[in-house]
MINUDO-970257 format. One record per residue (C-alpha): residue in one letter; chain; x negated, y, z negated. Coordinates in steps of 0.02 Angstrom, whole numbers, plus 50000, padded with zeros to 5 digits. Layout:
> a,A,X,Y,Z
...
***
This chain:
> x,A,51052,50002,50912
> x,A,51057,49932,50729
> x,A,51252,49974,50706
> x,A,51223,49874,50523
> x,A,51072,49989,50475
> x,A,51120,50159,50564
> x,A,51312,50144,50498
> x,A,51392,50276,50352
> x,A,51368,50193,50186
> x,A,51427,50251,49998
> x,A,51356,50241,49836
> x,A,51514,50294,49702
> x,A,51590,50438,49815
> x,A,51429,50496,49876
> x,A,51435,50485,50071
> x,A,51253,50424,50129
> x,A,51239,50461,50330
> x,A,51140,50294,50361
> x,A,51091,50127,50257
> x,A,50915,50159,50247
> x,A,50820,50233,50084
> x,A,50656,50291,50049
> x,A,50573,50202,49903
> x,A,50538,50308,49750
> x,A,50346,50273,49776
> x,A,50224,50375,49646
> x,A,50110,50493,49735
> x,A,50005,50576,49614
> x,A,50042,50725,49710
> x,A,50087,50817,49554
> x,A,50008,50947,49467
> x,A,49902,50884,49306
> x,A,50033,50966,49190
> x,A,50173,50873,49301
> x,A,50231,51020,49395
> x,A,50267,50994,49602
> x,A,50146,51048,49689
> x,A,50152,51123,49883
> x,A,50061,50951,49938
> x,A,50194,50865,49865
> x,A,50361,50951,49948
> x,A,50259,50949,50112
> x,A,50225,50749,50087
> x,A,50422,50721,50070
> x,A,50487,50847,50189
> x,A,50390,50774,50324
> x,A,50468,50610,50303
> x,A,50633,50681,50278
> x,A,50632,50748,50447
> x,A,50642,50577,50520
> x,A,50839,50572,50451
> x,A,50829,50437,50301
> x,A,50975,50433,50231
> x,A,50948,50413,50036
> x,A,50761,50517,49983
> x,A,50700,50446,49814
> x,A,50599,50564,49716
> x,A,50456,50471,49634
> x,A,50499,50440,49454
> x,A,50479,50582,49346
> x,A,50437,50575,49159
> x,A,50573,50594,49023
> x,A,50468,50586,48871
> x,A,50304,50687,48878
> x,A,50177,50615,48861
> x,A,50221,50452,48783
> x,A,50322,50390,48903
> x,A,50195,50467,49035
> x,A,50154,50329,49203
> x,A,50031,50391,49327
> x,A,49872,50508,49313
> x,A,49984,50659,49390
> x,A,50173,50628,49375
> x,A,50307,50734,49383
> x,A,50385,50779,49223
> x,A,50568,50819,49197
> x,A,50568,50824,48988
> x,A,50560,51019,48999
> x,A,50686,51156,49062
> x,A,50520,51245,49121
> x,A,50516,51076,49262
> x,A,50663,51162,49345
> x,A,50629,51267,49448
> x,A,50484,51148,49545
> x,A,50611,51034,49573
> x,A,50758,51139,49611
> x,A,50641,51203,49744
> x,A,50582,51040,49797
> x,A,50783,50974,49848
> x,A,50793,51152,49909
> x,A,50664,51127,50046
> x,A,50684,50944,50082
> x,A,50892,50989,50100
> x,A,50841,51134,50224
> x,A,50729,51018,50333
> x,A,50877,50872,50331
> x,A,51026,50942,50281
> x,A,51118,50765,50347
> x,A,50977,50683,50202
> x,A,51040,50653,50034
> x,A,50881,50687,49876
> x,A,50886,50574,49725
> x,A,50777,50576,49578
> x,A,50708,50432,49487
> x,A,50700,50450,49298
> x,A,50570,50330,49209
> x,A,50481,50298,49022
> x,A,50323,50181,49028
> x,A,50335,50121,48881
> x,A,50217,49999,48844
> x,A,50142,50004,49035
> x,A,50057,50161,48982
> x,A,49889,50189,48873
> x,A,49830,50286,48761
> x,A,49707,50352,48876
> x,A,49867,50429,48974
> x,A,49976,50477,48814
> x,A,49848,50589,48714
> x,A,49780,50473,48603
> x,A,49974,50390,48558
> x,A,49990,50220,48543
> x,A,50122,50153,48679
> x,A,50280,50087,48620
> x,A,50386,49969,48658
> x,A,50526,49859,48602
> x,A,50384,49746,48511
> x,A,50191,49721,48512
> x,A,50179,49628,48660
> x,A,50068,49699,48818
> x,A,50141,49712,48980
> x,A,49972,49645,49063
> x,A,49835,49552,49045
> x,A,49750,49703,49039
> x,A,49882,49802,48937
> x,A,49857,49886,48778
> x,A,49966,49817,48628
> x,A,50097,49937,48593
> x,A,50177,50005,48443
> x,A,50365,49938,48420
> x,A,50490,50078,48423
> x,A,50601,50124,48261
> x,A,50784,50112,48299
> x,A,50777,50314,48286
> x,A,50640,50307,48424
> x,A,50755,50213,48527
> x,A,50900,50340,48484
> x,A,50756,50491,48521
> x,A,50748,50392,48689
> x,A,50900,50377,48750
> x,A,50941,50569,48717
> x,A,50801,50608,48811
> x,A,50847,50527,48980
> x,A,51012,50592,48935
> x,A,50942,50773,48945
> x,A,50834,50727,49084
> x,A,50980,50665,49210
> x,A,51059,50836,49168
> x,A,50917,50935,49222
> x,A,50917,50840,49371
> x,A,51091,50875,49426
> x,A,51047,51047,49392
> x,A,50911,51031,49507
> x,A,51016,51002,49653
> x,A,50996,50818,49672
> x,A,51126,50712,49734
> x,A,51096,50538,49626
> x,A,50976,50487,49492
> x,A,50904,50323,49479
> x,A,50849,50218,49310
> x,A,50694,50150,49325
> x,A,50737,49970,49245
> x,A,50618,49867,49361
> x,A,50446,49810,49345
> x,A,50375,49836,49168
> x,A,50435,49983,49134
> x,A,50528,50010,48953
> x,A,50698,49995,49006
> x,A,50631,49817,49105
> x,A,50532,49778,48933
> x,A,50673,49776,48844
> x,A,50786,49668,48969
> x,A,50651,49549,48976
> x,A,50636,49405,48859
> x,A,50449,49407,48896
> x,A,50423,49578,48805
> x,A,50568,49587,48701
> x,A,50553,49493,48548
> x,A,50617,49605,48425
> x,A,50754,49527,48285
> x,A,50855,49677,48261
> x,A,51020,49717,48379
> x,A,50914,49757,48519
> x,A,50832,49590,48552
> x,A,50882,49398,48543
> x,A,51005,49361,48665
> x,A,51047,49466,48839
> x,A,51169,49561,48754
> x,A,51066,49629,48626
> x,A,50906,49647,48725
> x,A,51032,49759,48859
> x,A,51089,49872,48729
> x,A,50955,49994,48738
> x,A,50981,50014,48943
> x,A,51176,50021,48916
> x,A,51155,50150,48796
> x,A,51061,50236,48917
> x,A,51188,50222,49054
> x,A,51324,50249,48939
> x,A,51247,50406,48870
> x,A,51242,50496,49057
> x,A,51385,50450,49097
> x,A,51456,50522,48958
> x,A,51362,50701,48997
> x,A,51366,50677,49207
> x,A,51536,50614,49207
> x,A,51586,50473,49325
> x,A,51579,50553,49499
> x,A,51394,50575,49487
> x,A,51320,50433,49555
> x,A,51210,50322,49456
> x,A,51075,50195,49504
> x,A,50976,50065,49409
> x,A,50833,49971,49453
> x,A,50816,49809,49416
> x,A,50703,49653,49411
> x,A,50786,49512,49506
> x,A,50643,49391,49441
> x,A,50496,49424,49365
> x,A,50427,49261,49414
> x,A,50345,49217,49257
> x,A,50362,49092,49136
> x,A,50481,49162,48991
> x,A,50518,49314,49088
> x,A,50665,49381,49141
> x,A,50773,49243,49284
> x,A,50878,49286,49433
> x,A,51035,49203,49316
> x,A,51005,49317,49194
> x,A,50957,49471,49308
> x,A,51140,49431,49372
> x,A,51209,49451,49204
> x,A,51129,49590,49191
> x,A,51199,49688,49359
> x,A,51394,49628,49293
> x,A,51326,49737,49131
> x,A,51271,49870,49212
> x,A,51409,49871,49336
> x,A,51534,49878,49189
> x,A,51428,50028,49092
> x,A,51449,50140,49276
> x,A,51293,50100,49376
> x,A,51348,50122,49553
> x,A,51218,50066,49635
> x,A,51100,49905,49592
> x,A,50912,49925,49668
> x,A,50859,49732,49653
> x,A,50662,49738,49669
> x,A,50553,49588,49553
> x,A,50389,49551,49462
> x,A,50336,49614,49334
> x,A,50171,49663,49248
> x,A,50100,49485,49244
> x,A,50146,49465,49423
> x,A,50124,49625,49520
> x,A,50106,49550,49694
> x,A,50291,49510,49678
> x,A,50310,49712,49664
> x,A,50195,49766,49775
> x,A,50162,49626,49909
> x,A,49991,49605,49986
> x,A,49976,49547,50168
> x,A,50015,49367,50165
> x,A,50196,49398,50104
> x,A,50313,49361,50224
> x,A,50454,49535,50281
> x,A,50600,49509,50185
> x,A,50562,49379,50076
> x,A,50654,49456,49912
> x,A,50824,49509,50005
> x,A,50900,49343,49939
> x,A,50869,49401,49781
> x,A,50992,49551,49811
> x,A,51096,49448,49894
> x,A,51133,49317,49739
> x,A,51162,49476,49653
> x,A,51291,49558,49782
> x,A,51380,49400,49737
> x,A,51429,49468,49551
> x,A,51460,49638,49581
> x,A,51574,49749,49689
> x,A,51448,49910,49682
> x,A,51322,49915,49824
> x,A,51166,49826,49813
> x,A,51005,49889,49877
> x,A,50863,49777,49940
> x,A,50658,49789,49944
> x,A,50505,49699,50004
> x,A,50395,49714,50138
> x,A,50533,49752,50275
> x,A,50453,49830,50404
> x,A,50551,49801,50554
> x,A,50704,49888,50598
> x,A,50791,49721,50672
> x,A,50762,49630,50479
> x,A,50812,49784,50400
> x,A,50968,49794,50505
> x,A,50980,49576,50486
> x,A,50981,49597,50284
> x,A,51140,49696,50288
> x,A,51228,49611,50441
> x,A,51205,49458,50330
> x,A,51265,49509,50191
> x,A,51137,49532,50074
> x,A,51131,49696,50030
> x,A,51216,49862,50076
> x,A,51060,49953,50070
> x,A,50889,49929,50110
> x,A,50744,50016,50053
> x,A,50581,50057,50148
> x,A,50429,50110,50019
> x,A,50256,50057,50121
> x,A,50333,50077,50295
> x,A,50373,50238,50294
> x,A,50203,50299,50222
> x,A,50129,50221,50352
> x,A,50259,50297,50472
> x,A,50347,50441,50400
> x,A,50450,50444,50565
> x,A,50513,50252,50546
> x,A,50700,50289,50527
> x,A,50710,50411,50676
> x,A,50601,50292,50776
> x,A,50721,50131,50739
> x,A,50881,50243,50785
> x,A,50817,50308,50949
> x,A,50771,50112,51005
> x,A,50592,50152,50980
> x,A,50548,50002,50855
> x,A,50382,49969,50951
> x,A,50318,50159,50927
> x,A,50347,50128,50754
> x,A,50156,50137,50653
> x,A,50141,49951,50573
> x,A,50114,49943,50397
> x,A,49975,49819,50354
> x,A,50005,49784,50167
> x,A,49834,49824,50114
> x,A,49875,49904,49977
> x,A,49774,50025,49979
> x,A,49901,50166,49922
> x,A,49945,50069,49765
> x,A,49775,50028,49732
> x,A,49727,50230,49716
> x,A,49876,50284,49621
> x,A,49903,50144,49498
> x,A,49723,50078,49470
> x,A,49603,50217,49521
> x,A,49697,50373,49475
> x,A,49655,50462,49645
> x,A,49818,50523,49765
> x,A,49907,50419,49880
> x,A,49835,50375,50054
> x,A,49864,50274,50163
> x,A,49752,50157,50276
> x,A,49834,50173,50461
> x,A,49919,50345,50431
> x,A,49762,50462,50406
> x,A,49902,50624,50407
> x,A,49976,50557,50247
> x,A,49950,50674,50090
> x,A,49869,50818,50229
> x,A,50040,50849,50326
> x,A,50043,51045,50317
> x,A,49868,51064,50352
> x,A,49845,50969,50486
> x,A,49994,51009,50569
> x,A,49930,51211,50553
> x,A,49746,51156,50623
> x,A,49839,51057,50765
> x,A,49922,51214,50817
> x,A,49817,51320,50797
> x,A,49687,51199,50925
> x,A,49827,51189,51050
> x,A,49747,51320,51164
> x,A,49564,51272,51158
> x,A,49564,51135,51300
> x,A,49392,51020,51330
> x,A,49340,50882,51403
> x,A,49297,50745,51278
> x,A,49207,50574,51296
> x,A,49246,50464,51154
> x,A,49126,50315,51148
> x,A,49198,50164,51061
> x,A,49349,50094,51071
> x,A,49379,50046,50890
> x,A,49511,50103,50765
> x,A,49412,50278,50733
> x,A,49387,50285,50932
> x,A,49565,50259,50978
> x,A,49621,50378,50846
> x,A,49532,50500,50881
> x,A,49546,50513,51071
> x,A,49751,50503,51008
> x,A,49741,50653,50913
> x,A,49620,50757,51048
> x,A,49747,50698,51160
> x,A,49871,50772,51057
> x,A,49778,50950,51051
> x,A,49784,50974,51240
> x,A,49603,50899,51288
> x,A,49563,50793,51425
> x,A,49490,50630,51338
> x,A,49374,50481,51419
> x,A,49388,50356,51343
> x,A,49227,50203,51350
> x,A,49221,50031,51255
> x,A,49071,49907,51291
> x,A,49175,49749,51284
> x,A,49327,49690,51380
> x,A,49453,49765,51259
> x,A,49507,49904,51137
> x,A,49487,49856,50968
> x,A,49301,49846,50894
> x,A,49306,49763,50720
> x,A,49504,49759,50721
> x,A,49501,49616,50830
> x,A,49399,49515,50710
> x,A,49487,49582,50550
> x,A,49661,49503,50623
> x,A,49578,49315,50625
> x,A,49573,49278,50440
> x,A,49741,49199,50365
> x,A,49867,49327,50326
> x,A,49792,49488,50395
> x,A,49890,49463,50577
> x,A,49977,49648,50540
> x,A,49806,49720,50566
> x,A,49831,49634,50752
> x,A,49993,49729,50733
> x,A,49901,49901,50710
> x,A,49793,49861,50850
> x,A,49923,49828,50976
> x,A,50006,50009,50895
> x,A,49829,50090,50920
> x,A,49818,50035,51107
> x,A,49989,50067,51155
> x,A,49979,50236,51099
> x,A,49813,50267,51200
> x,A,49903,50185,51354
> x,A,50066,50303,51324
> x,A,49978,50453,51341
> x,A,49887,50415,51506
> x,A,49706,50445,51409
> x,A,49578,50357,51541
> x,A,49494,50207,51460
> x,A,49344,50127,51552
> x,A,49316,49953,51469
> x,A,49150,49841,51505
> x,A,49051,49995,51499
> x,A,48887,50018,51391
> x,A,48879,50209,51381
> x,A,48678,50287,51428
> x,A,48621,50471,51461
> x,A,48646,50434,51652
> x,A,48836,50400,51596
> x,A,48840,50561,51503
> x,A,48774,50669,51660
> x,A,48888,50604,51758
> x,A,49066,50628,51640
> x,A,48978,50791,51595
> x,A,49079,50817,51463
> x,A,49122,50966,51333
> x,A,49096,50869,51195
> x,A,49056,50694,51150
> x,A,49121,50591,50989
> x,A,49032,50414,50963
> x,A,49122,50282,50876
> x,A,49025,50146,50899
> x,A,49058,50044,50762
> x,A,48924,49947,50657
> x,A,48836,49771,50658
> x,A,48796,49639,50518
> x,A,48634,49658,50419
> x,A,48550,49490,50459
> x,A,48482,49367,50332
> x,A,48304,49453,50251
> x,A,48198,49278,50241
> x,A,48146,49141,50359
> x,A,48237,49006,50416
> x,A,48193,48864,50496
> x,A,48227,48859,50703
> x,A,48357,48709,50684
> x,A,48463,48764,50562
> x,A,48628,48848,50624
> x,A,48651,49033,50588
> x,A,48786,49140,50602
> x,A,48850,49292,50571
> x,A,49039,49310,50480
> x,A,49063,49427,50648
> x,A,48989,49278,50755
> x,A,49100,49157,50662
> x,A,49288,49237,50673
> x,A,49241,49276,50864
> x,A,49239,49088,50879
> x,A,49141,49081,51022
> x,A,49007,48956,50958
> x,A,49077,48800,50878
> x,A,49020,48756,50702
> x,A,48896,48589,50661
> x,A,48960,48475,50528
> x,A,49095,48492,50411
> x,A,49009,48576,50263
> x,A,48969,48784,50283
> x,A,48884,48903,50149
> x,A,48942,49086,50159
> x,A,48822,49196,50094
> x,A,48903,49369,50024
> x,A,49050,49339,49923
> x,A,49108,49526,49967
> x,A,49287,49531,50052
> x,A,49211,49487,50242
> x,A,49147,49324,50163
> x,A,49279,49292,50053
> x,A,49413,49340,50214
> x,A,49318,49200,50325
> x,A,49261,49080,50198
> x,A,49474,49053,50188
> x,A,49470,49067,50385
> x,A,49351,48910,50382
> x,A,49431,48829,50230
> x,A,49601,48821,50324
> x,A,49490,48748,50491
> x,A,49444,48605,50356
> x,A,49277,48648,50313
> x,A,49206,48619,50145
> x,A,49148,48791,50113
> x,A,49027,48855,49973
> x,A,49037,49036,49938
> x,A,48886,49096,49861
> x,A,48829,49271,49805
> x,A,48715,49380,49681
> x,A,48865,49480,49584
> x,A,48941,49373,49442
> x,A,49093,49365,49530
> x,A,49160,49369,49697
> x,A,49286,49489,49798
> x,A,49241,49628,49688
> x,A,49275,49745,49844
> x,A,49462,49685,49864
> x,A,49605,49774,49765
> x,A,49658,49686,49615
> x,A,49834,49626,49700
> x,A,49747,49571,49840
> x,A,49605,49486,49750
> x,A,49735,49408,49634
> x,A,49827,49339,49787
> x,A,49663,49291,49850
> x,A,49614,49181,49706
> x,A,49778,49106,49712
> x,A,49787,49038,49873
> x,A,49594,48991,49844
> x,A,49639,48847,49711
> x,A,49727,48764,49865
> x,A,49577,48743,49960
> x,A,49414,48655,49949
> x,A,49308,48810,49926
> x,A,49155,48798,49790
> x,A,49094,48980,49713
> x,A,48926,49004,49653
> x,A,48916,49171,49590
> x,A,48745,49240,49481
> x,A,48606,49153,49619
> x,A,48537,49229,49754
> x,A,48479,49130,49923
> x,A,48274,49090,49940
> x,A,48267,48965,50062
> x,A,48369,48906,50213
> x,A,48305,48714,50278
> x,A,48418,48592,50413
> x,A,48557,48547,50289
> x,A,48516,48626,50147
> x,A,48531,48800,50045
> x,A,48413,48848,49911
> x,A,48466,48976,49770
> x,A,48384,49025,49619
> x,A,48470,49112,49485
> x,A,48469,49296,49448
> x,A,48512,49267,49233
> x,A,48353,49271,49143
> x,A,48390,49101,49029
> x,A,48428,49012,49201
> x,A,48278,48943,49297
> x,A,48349,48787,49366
> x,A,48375,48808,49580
> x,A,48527,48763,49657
> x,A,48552,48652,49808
> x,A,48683,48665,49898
> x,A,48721,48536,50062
> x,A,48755,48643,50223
> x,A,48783,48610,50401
> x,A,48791,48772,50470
> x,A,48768,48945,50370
> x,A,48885,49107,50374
> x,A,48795,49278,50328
> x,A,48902,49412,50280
> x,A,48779,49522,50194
> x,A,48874,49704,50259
> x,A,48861,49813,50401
> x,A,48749,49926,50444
> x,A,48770,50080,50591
> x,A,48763,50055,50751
> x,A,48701,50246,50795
> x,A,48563,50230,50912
> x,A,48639,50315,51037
> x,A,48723,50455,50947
> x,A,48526,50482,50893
> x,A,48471,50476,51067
> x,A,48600,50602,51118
> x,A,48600,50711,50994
> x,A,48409,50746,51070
> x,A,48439,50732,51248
> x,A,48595,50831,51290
> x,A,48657,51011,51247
> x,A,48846,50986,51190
> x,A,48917,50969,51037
> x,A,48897,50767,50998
> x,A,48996,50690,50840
> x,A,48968,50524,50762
> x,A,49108,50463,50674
> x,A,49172,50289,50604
> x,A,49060,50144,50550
> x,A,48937,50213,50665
> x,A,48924,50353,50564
> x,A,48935,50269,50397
> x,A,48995,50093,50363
> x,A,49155,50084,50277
> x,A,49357,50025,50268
> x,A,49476,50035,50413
> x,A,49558,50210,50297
> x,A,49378,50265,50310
> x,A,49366,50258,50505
> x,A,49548,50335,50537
> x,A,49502,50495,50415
> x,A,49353,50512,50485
> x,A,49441,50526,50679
> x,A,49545,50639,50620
> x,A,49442,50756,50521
> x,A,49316,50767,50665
> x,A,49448,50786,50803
> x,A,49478,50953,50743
> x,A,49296,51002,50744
> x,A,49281,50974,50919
***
């Protein structure tokens, strides 16, 4: 199964056991001084148990703190760094002694801020931001530079001293090695900018300069940009050019990834993106060079994985978002299990807390992630205590958590109203690009159908239900409902809820719709309609719209909304609702002018509320233990619903 994938691969003379690699992803799993912490080891030993081939160790800091990336990231400009890490390969060796551990070594540069450095003004190769929101950085002195390259020089020492196996440049993205490839960020007129050879000097000094203290046998990687897909930025000729280089200076491995910090969806994909779709850019580069070439970008089946280096492509290929999501992916894909395999849905949510919020990593359908020792400890230590559950609601936080009572040894019932396991899932797979979140359902169900948990579907739970289970416990999960419009509205206009509308059940009048609630529900179906060839008219109170998406995603969003007929009124709020018509007055003092706006049919999507009348009715009518988790608890995000399952299975 996957003879491509699962075969013996080499990066210089290092023997790698199969073709698959774990994307150095940060975690900000660190302590705040940079130091590994125990929540950290137990986060990579967990996934090295599932027999990856090539671990990468989130990139770790060679220049303290002005080359610092992350809110917590792991440092490796200090001898006093050693021992975490030594101990880190120790215990990630011991748990997959077939594994191999590299380390990724990595200076901002001028993707940093001075919020992050102390105070210190980035630098960079010249004062150009990496962002639109980017801070304008300092241009380093030729000594910097010189400071620089000693220091990942001293850094890729300590890490061979740590025990790992390979170390990895971090020359991708908009990092400073990447800002000085680029001819985007690098506009300097000394030796180290102009042409490609000049702007390369810098990362060839680099590689030249461990190489040099490593030696050649220790095995070197670089990652690279294959395109940052911006105007002036770096090409996939050039990035070609740049691999020969590298090549030549003793890289032994290229790690083709793209963007850059102008265009970060081409780094870290949201949902529409379709699996695979940067491999060719690995693949043009496997053309110039004889060293292996690794590949990235929302591969998430084992078949595509195993496809990219049957075709030649790449000799590698690197999982980042797959195997948070699954940390069991690689053993899953060599035992023939692909299907058991936890889908990624490339929300983005664990990008979105560690680059732009500053929180840890989580992720959305993997609720364990970031809590591995714990809950492993509080599942075995519940093993024993066998009950007899009834889980009502057969939603994302309902199936969870009657998977993971399941999983403790208790006998589980589980009841959903309507016709099929789901809740809100089903409805959240409808919009355009969001069909992996039909992919987690599928995963959800199948893994309440593999472990025989009864499900009784068409079934409004009452007391009389209860009585007759007569359960130990009781966990209700059932879901929430839309708020409905607060105002009049006259009897012949059509009304529906966003809910109402991706159900399809009831066929919209006209050709012109007004979504009211801008949020990510109304921005989600007011693209749903748009694609049905509606003229749609989003309009909400906030001054702009989508303010509850993640910036990739709402950067995507925006995007693909300029190729639609979609008008945005943002700053009004809605006063009157009359048989083609929509009334809004505006919310800006120095405005008093109302808006009308031509409707056939109307959209509310105004949020959710709970749906927990009947965890309040039998919380005072029976004498068990009864839970309330999910949106019927509170209203939230799919992550929201799976924590919540979890955390409240092991109260039970």
């Amino acid at each position: 199964m996957y003879r491509h994938l699962f075969s013996k691969g080499y990066i210089g003379d290092l023997a790698i056991e199969n073709r698959v690699i774990m994307a150095p992803m940060a975690t900000n799993f660190a302590s705040a001084y940079g130091e590994v912490t125990q929540k950290q080891t137990d986060y990579y030993v967990e996934r090295a148990k599932s027999g990856i081939g090539l671990i990468f160790v989130e990139n770790a800091n060679v220049d303290y703190p002005r080359g610092r990336n992350g809110a917590t990231q792991l440092r490796i400009d200090d001898d006093l760094f050693l021992p975490g890490l030594s101990c880190l390969v120790e215990t990630i060796k011991e748990a997959a002694p077939e594994s191999r551990v590299a380390l990724q070594l990595n200076h901002a540069g001028a993707a940093t801020s001075s919020a992050r450095t102390g105070g210190i003004r980035p630098g960079g190769p010249s004062d150009l931001p990496t962002s639109s929101y980017g801070e304008i950085p300092q241009p380093l002195t030729k000594e910097e530079i010189a400071e620089i390259v000693e220091k990942f020089g001293q850094a890729a020492v300590r890490a061979r001293k740590a025990g790992f196996d390979l170390i990895e440049l971090h020359g991708g993205f908009a990092y400073l090695l990447a800002q000085f490839i680029s001819p985007l960020t690098n506009k300097r007129t000394d030796e180290f900018g102009g042409d490609l050879e000049n702007r390369m000097r810098f990362p060839l000094r680099v590689v030249e300069k461990i190489k040099s203290l490593l030696g050649k046998g220790y095995p070197l990687s670089f990652r690279i940009n294959g395109d940052e897909f911006v105007n002036g930025g770096l090409s996939l000729s050039e990035a070609k050019q740049v691999s020969g280089l590298l090549e030549k200076a003793g890289a032994d491995l290229i790690h083709v990834t793209a963007g850059s910090g102008f265009t970060p969806e081409k780094h870290i994909e949201p949902s529409g993106y379709k699996e695979g779709w940067k491999a060719y850019l690995a693949g043009e580069i496997k053309k110039v060079v004889d060293v292996p070439v690794a590949a990235v970008g929302v591969i998430r089946d084992p078949q595509k994985a195993d496809e990219i280096i049957s075709d030649g492509k790449a000799d590698f290929v690197v999982i980042g978002r797959g195997i948070l999501a699954d940390p069991y992916w690689a053993k899953k894909a060599r035992q023939g299990k692909a299907r058991e395999i936890r889908p990624c849905i490339l929300c983005n949510c664990c990008a979105s807390r560690r680059i732009f919020e500053a929180k840890a990593i989580r992720c959305t359908v993997n609720p364990m992630m970031g809590y591995e020792k714990e809950l492993s400890h509080t599942l075995a230590a519940s093993l024993h205590k066998s009950k007899k559950v009834m889980v009502i609601g057969g939603g994302p936080a309902g199936m969870q958590n009657s998977i993971v009572l399941h999983e403790m040894g208790h006998e589980v019932i589980l009841f959903e109203a309507n016709k099929e396991l789901g809740g809100q899932l089903l409805l959240a797979r409808v919009p355009p690009h969001k069909e992996k979140i039909g992919d987690f359902k599928d995963y959800l169900v199948m893994e309440v159908i593999k472990r025989g948990i009864k499900v009784n579907l068409n079934t409004t739970v009452t007391t009389s239900t209860v009585k007759e289970c007569n359960p130990d416990a009781i966990v209700v999960a059932t879901g929430a409902a839309p708020f409905i419009l607060p105002f009049d509205i006259e009897s012949d206009v059509q009304v529906l809820s966003a809910f109402e509308c991706l159900q399809g059940t009831e066929e919209i009048n006209g050709d012109r719709v007004a979504v009211i609630g801008g949020g990510l529900v109304g921005c989600e179906t007011s693209e749903y309609l748009a694609g049905l060839g509606y003229k749609v008219s989003i309009i909400d109170m906030l001054p702009q719209i989508a303010g509850d998406m993640n910036i990739i995603s709402r950067n995507d969003f925006f995007r693909r909304l300029e190729g639609h007929n979609v008008e945005v009124i943002t700053g009004h709020e809605v006063n009157k609702i009359s048989k083609g018509c929509v009334t809004c007055k505006p919310l800006s003092q120095g405005e008093h002018t109302e808006v009308e706006i031509t409707a056939d049919a109307v959209i509310y999507a105004l949020g959710n509320r709970s749906k927990n009348e009947l965890y309040e009715e039998l919380k005072k009518t029976v004498n068990i233990p009864v839970y309330n988790i999910g949106d019927s608890r509170a209203p939230g995000m799919i992550i929201d619903a799976m924590r919540d399952a979890v955390t409240t299975a092991y109260k039970v």
